[in-house]
TORKOL-4160 file (C-alpha; in steps of 0.2 Angstrom, whole numbers, padded with zeros to 4 digits, m for minus):
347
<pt num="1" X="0392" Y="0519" Z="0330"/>
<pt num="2" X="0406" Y="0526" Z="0341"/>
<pt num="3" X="0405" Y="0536" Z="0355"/>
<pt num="4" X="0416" Y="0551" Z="0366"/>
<pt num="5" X="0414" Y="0558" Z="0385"/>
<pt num="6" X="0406" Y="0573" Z="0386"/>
<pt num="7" X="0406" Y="0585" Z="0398"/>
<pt num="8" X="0390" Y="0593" Z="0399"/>
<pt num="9" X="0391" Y="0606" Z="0410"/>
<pt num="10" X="0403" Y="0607" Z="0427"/>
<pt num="11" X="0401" Y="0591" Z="0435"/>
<pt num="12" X="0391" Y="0580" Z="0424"/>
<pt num="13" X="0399" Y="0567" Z="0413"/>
<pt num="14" X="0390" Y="0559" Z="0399"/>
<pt num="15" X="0395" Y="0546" Z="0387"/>
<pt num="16" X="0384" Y="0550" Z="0370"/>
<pt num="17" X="0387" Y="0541" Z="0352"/>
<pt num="18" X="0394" Y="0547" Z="0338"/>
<pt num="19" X="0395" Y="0542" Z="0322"/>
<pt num="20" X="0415" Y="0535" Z="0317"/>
<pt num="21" X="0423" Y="0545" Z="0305"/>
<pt num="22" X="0430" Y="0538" Z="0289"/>
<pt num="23" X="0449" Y="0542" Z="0285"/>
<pt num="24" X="0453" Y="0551" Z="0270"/>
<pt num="25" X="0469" Y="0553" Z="0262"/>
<pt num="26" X="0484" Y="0555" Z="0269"/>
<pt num="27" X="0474" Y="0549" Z="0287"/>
<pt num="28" X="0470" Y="0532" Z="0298"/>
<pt num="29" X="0456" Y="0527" Z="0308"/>
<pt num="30" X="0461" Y="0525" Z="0324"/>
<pt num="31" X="0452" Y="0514" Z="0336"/>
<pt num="32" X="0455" Y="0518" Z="0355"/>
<pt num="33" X="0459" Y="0502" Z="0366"/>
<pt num="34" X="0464" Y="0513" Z="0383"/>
<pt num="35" X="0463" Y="0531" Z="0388"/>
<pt num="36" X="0470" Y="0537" Z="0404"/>
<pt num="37" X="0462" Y="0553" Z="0414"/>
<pt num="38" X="0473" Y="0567" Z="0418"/>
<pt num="39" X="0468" Y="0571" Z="0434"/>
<pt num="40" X="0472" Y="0588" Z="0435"/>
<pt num="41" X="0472" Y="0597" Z="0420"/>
<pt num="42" X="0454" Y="0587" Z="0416"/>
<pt num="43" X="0446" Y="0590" Z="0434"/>
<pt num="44" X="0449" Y="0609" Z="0429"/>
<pt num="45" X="0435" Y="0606" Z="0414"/>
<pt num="46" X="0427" Y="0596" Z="0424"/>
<pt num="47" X="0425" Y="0607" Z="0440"/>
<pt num="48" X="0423" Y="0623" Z="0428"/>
<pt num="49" X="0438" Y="0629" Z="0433"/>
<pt num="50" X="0450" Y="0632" Z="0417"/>
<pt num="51" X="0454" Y="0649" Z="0413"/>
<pt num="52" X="0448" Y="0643" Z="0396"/>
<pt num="53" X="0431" Y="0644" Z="0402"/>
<pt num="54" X="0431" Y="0663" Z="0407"/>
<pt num="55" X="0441" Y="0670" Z="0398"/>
<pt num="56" X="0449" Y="0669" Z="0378"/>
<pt num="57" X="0466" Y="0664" Z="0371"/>
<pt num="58" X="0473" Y="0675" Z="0359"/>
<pt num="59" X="0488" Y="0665" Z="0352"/>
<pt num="60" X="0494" Y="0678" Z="0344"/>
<pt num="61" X="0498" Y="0689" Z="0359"/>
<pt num="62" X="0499" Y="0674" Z="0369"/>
<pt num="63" X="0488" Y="0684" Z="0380"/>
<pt num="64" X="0469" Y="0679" Z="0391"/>
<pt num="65" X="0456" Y="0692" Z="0385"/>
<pt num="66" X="0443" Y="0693" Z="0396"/>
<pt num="67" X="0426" Y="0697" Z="0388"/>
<pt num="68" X="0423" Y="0679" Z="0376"/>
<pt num="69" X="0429" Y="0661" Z="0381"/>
<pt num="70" X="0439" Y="0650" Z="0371"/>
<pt num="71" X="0430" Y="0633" Z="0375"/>
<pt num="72" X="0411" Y="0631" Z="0384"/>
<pt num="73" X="0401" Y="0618" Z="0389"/>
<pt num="74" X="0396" Y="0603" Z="0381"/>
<pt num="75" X="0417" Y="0600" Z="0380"/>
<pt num="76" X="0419" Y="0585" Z="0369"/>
<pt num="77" X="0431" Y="0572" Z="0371"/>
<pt num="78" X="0445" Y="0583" Z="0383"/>
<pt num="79" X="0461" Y="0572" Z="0387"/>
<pt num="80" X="0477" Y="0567" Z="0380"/>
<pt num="81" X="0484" Y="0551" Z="0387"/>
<pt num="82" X="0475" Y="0538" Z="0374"/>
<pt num="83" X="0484" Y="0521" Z="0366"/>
<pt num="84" X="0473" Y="0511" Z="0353"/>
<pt num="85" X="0476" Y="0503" Z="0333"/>
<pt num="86" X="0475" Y="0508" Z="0318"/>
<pt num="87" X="0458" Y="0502" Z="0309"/>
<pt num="88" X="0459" Y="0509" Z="0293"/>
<pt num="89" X="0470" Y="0519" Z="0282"/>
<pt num="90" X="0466" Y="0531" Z="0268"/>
<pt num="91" X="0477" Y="0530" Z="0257"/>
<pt num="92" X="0484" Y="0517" Z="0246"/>
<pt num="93" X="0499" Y="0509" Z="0250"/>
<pt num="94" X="0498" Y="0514" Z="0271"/>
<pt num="95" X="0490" Y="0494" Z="0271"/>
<pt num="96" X="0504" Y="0487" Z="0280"/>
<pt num="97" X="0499" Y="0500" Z="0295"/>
<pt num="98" X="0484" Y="0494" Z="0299"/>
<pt num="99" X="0484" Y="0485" Z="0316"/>
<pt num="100" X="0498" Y="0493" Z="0324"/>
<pt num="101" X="0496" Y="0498" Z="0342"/>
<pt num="102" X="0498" Y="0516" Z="0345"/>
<pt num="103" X="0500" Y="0533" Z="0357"/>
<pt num="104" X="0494" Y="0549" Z="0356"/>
<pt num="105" X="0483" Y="0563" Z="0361"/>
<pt num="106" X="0465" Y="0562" Z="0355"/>
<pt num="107" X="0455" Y="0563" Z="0369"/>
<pt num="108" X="0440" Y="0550" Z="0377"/>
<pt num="109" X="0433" Y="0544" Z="0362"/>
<pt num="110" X="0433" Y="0527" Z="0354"/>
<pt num="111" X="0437" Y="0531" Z="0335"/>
<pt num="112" X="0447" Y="0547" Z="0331"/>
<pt num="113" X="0455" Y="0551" Z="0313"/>
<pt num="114" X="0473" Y="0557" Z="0314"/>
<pt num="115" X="0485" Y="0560" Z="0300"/>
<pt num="116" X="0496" Y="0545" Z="0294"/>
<pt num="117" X="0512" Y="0552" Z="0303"/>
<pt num="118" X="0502" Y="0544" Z="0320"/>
<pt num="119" X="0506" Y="0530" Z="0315"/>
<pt num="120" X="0525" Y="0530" Z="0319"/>
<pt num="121" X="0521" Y="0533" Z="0340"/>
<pt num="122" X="0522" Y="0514" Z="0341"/>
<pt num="123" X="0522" Y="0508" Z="0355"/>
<pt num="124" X="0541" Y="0497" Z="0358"/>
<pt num="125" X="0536" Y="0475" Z="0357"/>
<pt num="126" X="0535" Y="0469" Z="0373"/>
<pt num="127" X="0525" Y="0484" Z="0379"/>
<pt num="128" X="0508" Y="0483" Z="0388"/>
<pt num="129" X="0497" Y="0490" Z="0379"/>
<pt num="130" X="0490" Y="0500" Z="0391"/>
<pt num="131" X="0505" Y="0509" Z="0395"/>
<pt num="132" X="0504" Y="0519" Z="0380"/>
<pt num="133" X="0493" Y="0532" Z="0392"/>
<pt num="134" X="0508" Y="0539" Z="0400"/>
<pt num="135" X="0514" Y="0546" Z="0382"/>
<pt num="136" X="0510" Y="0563" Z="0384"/>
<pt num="137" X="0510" Y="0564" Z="0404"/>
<pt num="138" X="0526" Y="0555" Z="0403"/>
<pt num="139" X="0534" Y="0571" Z="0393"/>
<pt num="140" X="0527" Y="0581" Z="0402"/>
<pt num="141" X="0536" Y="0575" Z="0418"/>
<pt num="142" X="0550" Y="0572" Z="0406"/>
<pt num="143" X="0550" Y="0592" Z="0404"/>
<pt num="144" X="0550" Y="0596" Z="0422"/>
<pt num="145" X="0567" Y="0588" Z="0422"/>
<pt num="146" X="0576" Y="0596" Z="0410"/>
<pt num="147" X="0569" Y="0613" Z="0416"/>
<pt num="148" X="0577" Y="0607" Z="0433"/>
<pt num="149" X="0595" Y="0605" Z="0425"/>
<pt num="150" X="0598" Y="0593" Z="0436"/>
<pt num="151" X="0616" Y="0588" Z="0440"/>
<pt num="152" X="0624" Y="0572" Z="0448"/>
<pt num="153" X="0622" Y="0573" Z="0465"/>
<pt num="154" X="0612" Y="0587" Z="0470"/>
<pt num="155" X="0596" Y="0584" Z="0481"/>
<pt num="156" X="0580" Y="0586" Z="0473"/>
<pt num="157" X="0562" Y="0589" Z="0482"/>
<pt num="158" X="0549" Y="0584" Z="0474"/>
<pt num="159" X="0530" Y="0589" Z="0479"/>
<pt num="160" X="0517" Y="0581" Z="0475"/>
<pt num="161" X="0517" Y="0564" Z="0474"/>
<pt num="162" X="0502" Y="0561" Z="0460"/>
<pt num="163" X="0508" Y="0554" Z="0444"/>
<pt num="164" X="0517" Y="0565" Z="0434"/>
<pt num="165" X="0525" Y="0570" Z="0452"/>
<pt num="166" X="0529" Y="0549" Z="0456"/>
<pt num="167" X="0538" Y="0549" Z="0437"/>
<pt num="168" X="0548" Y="0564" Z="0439"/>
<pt num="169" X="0555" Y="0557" Z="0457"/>
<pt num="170" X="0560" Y="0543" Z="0448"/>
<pt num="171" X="0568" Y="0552" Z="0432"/>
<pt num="172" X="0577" Y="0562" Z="0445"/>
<pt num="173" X="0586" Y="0549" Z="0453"/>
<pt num="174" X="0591" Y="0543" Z="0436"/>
<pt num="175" X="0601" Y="0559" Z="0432"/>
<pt num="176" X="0611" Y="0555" Z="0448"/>
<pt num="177" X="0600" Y="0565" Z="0463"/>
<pt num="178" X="0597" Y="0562" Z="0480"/>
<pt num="179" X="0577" Y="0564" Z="0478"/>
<pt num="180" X="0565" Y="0567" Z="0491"/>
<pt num="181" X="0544" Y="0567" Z="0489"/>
<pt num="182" X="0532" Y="0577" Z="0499"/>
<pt num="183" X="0514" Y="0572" Z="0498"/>
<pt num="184" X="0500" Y="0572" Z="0513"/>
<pt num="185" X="0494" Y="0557" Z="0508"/>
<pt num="186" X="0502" Y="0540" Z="0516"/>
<pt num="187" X="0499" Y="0528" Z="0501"/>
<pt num="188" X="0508" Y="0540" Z="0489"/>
<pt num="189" X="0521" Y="0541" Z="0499"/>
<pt num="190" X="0525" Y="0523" Z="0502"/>
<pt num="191" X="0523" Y="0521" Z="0483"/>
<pt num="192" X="0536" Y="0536" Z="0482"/>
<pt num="193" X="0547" Y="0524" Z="0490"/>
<pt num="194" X="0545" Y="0509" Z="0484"/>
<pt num="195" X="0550" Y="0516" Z="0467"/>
<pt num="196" X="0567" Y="0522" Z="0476"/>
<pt num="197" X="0563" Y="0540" Z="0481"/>
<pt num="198" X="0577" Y="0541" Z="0494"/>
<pt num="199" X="0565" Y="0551" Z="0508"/>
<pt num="200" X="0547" Y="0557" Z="0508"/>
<pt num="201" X="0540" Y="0569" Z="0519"/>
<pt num="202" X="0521" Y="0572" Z="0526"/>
<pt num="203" X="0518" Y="0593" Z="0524"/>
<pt num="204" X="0506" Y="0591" Z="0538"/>
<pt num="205" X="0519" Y="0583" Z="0552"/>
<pt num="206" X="0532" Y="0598" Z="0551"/>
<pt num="207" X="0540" Y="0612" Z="0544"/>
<pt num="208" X="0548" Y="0605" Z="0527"/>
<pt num="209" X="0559" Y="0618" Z="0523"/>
<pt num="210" X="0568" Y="0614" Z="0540"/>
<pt num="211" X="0571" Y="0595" Z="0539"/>
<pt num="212" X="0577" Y="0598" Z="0522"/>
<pt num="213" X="0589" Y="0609" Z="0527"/>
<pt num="214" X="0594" Y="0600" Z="0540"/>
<pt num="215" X="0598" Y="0587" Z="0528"/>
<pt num="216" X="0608" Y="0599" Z="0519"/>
<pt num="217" X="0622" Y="0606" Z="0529"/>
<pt num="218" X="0606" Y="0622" Z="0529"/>
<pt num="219" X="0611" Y="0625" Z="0511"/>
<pt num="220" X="0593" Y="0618" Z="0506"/>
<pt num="221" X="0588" Y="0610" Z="0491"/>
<pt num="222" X="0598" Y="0612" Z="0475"/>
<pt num="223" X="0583" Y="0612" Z="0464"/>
<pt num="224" X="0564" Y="0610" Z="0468"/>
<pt num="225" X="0550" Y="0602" Z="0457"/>
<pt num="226" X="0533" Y="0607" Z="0462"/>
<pt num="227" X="0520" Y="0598" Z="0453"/>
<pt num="228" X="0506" Y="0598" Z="0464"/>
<pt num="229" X="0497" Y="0612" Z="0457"/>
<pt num="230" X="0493" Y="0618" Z="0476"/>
<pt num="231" X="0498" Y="0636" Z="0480"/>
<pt num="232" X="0504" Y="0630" Z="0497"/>
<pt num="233" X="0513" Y="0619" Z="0491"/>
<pt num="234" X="0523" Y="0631" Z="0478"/>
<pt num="235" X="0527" Y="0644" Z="0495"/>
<pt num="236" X="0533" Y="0631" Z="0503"/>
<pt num="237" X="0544" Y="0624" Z="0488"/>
<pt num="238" X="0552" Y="0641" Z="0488"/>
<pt num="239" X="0552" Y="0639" Z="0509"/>
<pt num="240" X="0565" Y="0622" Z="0506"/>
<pt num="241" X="0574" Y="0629" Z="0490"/>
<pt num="242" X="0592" Y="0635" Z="0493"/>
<pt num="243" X="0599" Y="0651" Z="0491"/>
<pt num="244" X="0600" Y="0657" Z="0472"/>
<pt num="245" X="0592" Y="0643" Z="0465"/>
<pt num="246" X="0577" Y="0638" Z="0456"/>
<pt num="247" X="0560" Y="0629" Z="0459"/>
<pt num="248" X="0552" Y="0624" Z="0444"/>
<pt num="249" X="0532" Y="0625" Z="0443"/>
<pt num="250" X="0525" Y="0610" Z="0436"/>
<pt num="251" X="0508" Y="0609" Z="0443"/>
<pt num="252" X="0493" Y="0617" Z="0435"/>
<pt num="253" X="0487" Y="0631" Z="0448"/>
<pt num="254" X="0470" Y="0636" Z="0450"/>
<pt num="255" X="0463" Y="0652" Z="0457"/>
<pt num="256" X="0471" Y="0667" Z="0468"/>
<pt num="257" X="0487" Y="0662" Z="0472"/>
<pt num="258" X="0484" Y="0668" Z="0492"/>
<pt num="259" X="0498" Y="0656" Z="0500"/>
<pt num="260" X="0511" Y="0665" Z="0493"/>
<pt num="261" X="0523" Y="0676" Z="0502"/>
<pt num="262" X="0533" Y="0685" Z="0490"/>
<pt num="263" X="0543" Y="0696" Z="0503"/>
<pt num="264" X="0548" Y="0682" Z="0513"/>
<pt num="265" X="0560" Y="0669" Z="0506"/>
<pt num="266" X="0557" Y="0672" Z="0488"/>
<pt num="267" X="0564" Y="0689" Z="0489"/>
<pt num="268" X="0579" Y="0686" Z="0500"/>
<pt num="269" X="0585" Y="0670" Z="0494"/>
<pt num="270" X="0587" Y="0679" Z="0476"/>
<pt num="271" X="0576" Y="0659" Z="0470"/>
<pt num="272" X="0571" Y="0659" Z="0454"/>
<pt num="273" X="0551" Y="0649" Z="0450"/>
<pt num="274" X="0552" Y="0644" Z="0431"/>
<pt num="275" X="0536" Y="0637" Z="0423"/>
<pt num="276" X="0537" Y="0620" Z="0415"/>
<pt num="277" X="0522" Y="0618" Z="0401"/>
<pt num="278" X="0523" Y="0606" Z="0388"/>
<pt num="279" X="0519" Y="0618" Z="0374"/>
<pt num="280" X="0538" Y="0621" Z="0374"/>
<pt num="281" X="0553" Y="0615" Z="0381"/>
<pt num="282" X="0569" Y="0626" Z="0389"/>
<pt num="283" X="0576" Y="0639" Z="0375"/>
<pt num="284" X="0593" Y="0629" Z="0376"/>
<pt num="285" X="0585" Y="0614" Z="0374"/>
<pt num="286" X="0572" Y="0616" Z="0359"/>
<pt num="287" X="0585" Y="0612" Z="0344"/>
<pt num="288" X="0589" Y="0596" Z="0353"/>
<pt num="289" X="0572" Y="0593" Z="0363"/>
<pt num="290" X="0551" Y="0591" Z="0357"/>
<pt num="291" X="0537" Y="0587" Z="0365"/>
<pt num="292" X="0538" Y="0569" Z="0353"/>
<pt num="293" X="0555" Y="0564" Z="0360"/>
<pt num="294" X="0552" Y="0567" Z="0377"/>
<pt num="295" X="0537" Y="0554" Z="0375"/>
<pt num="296" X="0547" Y="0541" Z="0367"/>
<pt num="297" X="0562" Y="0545" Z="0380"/>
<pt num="298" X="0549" Y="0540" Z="0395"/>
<pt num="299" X="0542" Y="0525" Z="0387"/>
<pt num="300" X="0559" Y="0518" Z="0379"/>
<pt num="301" X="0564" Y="0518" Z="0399"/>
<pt num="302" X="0547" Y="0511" Z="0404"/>
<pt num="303" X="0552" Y="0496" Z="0391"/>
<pt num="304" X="0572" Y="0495" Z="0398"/>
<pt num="305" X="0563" Y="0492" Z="0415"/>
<pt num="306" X="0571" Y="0507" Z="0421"/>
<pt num="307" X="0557" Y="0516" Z="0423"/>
<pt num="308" X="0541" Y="0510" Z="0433"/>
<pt num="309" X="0525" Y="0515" Z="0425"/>
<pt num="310" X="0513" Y="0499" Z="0428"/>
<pt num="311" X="0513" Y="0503" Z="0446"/>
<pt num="312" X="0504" Y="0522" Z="0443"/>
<pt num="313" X="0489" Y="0512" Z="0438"/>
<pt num="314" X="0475" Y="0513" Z="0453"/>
<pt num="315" X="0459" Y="0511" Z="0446"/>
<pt num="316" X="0452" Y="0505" Z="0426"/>
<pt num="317" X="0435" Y="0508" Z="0421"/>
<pt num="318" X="0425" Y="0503" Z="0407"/>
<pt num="319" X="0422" Y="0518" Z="0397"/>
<pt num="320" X="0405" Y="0520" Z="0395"/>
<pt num="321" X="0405" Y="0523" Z="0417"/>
<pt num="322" X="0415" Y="0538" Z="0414"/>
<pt num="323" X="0405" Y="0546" Z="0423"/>
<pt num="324" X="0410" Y="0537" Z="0439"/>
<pt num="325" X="0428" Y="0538" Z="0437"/>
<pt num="326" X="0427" Y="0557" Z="0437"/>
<pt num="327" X="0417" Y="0557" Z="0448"/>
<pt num="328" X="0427" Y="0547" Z="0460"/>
<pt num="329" X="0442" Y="0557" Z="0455"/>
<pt num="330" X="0434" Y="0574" Z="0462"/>
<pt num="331" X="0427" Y="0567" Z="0478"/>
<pt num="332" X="0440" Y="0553" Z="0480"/>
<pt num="333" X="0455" Y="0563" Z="0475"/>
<pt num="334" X="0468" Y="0555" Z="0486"/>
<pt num="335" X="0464" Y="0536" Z="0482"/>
<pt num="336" X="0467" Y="0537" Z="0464"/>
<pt num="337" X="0484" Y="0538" Z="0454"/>
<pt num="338" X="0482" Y="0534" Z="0437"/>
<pt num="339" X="0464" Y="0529" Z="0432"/>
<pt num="340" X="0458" Y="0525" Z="0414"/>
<pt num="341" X="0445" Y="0520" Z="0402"/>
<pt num="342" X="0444" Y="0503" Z="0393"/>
<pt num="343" X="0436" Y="0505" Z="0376"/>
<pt num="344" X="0439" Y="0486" Z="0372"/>
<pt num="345" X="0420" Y="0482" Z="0376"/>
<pt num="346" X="0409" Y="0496" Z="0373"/>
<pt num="347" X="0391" Y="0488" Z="0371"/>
């Protein structure tokens, strides 16, 4: 027997067993080793806030309609940051496939069938094994950059210094930036640094948008990467922005957007707030650019140790106490980077 985290209604976790699936044709069985928890698009499940929840996706319009929901409780196996090997193959002649470590996205369950081609995200020799969770998470920080069109020697302000926010600082700095992190929380910070963020800044000491102009010859920032998900935040990422330039929104926002003060610097400063989601990448970018090689991008630098990823990791639970790592996540928000489930012993 197998088994998957469930979230049974907002706020409980449960861990139930399933019975493993067999591969068929064309398919592996995949059996998980780590998964890692992406704390804010998965606390929005968790916390019943997604917009899934209340309301439904029509692909086809690319539009909410309110009246249904695409997804309700009990939600099985949500996440997308999981590394483990294959155990079986389905068809004859994939053999020599079985045993190989790696990545993808099939959420927080211990076997999962995928189709044979998931079998090529491999991860590099020499790679911990448990870094395969920053795949997906990886790419999508990875995206944040190339909206940012970042150019050698402009100064970058990143906020939010939670994982995808701590590898995009550091992504930034390797196309040549001057990078500077905000985030209220001391530890993140130091971390920011350590891992060569040039400054970092506490939104709670002082007006940010001033001291990075200040910085600046008062030209502001040449491009801003909000990843935080906090409205705030995102006002105050436009605040420290200069002059006809762009702030890209990496964060996943939830509820009215209140903080925001479109009349002020927003409309005078002419700035520009792209959205970065990983369902697609820049227009100018997508014959060049997918989801796929921005994964294998981040963890090809994670393995030239040009790109720190071990130090993300906070907090590893087994995965049958699920249950307590999201629930230390919601309560305990600010002690936690990178946390995730070990499915190597699951009795």
């Amino acid at each position: 027997m197998g088994h998957l985290v469930r979230f049974s209604s907002p706020g409980t976790v449960d861990v139930v067993e399933v019975e493993d699936p067999s591969p068929g044709p064309g398919e592996v069985l995949l059996e998980t080793a780590y998964s890692g928890i992406s704390a804010g698009t998965e606390l929005t499940a968790y916390r019943g806030t997604n917009p899934y929840l209340a309301s439904e996706w029509d692909p086809a319009r690319k539009l909410f309609v309110p009246g249904s929901s695409t997804m309700s409780y009990p939600i099985d196996a949500w996440g997308y940051e999981e590394v483990g090997r294959v155990a079986a193959v389905g068809s004859t002649g994939d053999e020599d496939l079985v045993g190989q470590l790696v990545w993808g996205s099939w959420g927080h369950r211990s076997t999962v069938v995928r189709p044979v081609e998931y079998a090529r995200q491999r991860l590099l020799p020499g790679v911990e094994p448990m870094m395969g969770v920053f795949g997906r998470i990886g790419a999508i920080a990875f995206n944040a950059i190339l909206d940012a069109d970042i150019h050698l020697g402009e100064s970058v302000v990143v906020f939010g210094a939670g994982v995808p926010g701590q590898i995009v600082a550091q992504l930034a700095r390797l196309n040549g930036a001057r990078v500077t992190v905000v985030d209220p929380v001391p530890t993140r910070r130091a971390l920011a640094e350590r891992l060569g963020a040039d400054e970092t800044l506490d939104p709670a000491s002082g007006d940010v948008a001033a001291a990075v102009r200040a910085a600046t010859d008062n030209r502001g920032a040449d491009v801003v990467i909000e990843m935080s998900g906090a409205y705030q935040a995102l006002q105050e990422a436009v605040r420290t922005v200069g002059y006809n330039s762009r702030v890209v929104a990496g964060g996943f926002f939830q509820g009215p957007a209140t903080a925001l003060k479109l009349g002020e610097e927003f409309h005078h400063n002419r700035v520009a707030i792209i959205c970065s989601q990983i369902s697609g990448v820049a227009a100018h970018l997508q014959h060049r650019w997918s989801d796929l090689r921005m994964s294998r991008t981040v963890l090809s630098l994670a393995h030239d140790g040009k790109l720190a990823l071990d130090d993300l990791v906070t907090h590893v639970f087994p995965a049958k106490s699920a249950s307590d790592a999201f629930d230390m996540l919601d309560e305990m928000p600010q002690d936690a980077l990178q946390v995730v489930l070990d499915y190597r012993e699951t009795a």
